[in-house]
Backbone as a ProteinNet text record, in pm:
[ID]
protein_1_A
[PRIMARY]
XXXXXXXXXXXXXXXXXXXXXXXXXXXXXXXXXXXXXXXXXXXXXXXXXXXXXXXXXXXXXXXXXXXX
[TERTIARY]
3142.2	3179.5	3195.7	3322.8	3317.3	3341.2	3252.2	3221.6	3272.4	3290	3392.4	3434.6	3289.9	3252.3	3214.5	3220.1	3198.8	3262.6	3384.8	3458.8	3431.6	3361.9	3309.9	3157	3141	2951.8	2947.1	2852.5	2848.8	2864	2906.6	2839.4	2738.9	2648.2	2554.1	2542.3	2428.7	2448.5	2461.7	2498.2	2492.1	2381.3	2344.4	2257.5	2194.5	2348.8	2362.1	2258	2303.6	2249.9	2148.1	2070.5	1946.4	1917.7	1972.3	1816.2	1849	1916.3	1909.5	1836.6	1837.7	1738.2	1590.8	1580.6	1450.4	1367.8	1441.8	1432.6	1406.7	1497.8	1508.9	1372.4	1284.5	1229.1	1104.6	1075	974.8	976.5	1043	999.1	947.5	981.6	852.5	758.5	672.2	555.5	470.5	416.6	332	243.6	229.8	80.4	-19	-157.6	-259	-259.9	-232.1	-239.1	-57.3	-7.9	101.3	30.4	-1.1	-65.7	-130.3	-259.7	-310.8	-214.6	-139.7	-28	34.8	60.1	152.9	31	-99.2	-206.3	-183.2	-249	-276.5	-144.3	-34.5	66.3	68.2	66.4	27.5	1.3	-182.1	-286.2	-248.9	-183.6	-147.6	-5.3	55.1	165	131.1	69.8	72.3	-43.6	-188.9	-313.6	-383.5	-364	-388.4	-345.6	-186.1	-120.8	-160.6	-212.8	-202.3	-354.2	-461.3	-583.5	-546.4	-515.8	-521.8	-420.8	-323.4	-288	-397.3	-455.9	-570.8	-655.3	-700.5	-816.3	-749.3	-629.8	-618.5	-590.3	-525.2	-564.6	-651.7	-760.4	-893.4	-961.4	-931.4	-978.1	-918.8	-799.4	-719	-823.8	-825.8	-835.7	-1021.4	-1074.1	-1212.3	-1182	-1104.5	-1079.2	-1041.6	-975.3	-911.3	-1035	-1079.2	-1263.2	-1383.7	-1389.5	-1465.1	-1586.4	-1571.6	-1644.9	-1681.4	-1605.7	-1607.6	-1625.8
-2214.3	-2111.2	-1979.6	-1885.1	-1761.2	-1655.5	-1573.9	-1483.5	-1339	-1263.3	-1135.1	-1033	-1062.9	-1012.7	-977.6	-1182.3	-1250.1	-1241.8	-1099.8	-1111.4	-986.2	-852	-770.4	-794	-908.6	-941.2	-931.4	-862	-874.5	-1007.2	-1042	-1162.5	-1150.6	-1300.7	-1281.1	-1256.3	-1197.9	-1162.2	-1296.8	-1270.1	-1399.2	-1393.5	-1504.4	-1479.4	-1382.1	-1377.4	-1206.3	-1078.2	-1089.9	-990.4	-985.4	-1074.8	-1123.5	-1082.9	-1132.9	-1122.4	-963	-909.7	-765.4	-671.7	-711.8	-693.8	-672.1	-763.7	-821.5	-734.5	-701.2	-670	-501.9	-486.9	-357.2	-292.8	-373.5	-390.5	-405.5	-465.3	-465.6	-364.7	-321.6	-190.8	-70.4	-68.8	72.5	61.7	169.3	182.7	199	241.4	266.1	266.7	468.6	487.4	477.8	487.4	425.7	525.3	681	758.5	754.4	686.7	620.6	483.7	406.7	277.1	331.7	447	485.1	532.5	582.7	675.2	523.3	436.1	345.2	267.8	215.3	155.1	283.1	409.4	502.5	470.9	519.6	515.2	368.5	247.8	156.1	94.8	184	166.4	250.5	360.3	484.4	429.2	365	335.2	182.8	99.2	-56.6	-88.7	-50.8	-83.6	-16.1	127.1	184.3	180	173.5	187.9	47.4	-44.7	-210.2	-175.1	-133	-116.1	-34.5	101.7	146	93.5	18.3	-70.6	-153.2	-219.6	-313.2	-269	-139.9	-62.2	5.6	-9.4	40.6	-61.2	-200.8	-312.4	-333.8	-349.7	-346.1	-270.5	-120.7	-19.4	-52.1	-67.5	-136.4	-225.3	-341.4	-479.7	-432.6	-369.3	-281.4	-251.5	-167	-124.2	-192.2	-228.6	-360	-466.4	-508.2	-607.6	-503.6	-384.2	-298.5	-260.7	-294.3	-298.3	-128.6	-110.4	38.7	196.4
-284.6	-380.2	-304.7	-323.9	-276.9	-378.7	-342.1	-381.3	-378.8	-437	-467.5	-335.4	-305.4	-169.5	-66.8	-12.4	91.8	188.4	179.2	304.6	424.9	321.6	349.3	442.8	398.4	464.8	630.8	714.2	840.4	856.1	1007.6	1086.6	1131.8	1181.8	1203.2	1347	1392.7	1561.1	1616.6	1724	1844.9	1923.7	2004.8	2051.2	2163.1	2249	2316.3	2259.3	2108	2054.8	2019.5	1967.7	1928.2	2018.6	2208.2	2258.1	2335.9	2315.9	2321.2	2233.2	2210.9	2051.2	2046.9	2113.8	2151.3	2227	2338.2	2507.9	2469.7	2368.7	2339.8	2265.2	2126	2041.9	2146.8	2241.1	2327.5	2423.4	2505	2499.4	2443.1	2300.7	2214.2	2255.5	2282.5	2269.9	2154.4	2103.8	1964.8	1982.4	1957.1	1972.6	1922.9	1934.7	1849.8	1712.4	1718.7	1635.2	1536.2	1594.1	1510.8	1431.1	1480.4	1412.2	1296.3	1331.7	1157.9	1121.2	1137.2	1054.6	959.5	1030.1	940.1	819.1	923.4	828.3	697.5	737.4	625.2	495.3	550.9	470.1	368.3	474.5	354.1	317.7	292	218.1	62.8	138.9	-6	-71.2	-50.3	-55.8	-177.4	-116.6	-143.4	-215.4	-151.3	-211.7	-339	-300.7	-405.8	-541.6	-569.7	-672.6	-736.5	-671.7	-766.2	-777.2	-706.7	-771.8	-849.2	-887.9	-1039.1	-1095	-1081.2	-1231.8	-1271.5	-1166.8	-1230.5	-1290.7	-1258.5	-1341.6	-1451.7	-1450.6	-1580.5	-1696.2	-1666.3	-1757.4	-1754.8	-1698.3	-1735.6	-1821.2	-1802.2	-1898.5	-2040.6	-2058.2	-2186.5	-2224	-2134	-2237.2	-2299.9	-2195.1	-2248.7	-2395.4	-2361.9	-2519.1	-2627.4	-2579.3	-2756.2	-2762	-2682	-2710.1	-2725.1	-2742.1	-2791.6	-2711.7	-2541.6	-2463.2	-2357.6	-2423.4	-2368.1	-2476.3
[MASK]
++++++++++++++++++++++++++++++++++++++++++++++++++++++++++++++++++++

C-alpha cells in the first residue's frame, strides 16, 4: 500500500553512515555536571508530574469513599 506521502520519506542511512555516526557519537564527552543536569531535568520533567497525578487520584478517590 502507498501512501500520500511515501515519496517525500528520507532513505534510510547506509551503512557508511551509520557507522559514521557512530565514530562521531563516541567521541562526546559528557561531563559529570552535564549528567546531573540531564538526571535533574528528568526527574522534573518525567517523575514528578506522574507522582502528582497519582496523588491527585488518590486524593479524589479519598474523597468520593469519604476517607478524607
Amino acid at each position: 500500500m502507498k501512501f500520500w506521502n511515501s515519496d517525500r520519506m528520507p532513505d534510510l542511512p547506509t551503512a557508511e553512515e551509520t557507522k559514521k555516526r557512530e565514530e562521531e557519537l563516541s567521541k562526546i564527552k559528557i561531563s559529570l555536571s552535564d549528567r546531573f543536569v540531564m538526571v535533574g531535568t528528568a526527574f522534573v520533567c518525567l517523575f514528578l508530574p506522574a507522582v502528582l497525578i497519582l496523588l491527585g487520584i488518590v486524593f479524589v478517590v479519598m474523597l468520593v469513599f469519604g476517607l478524607f
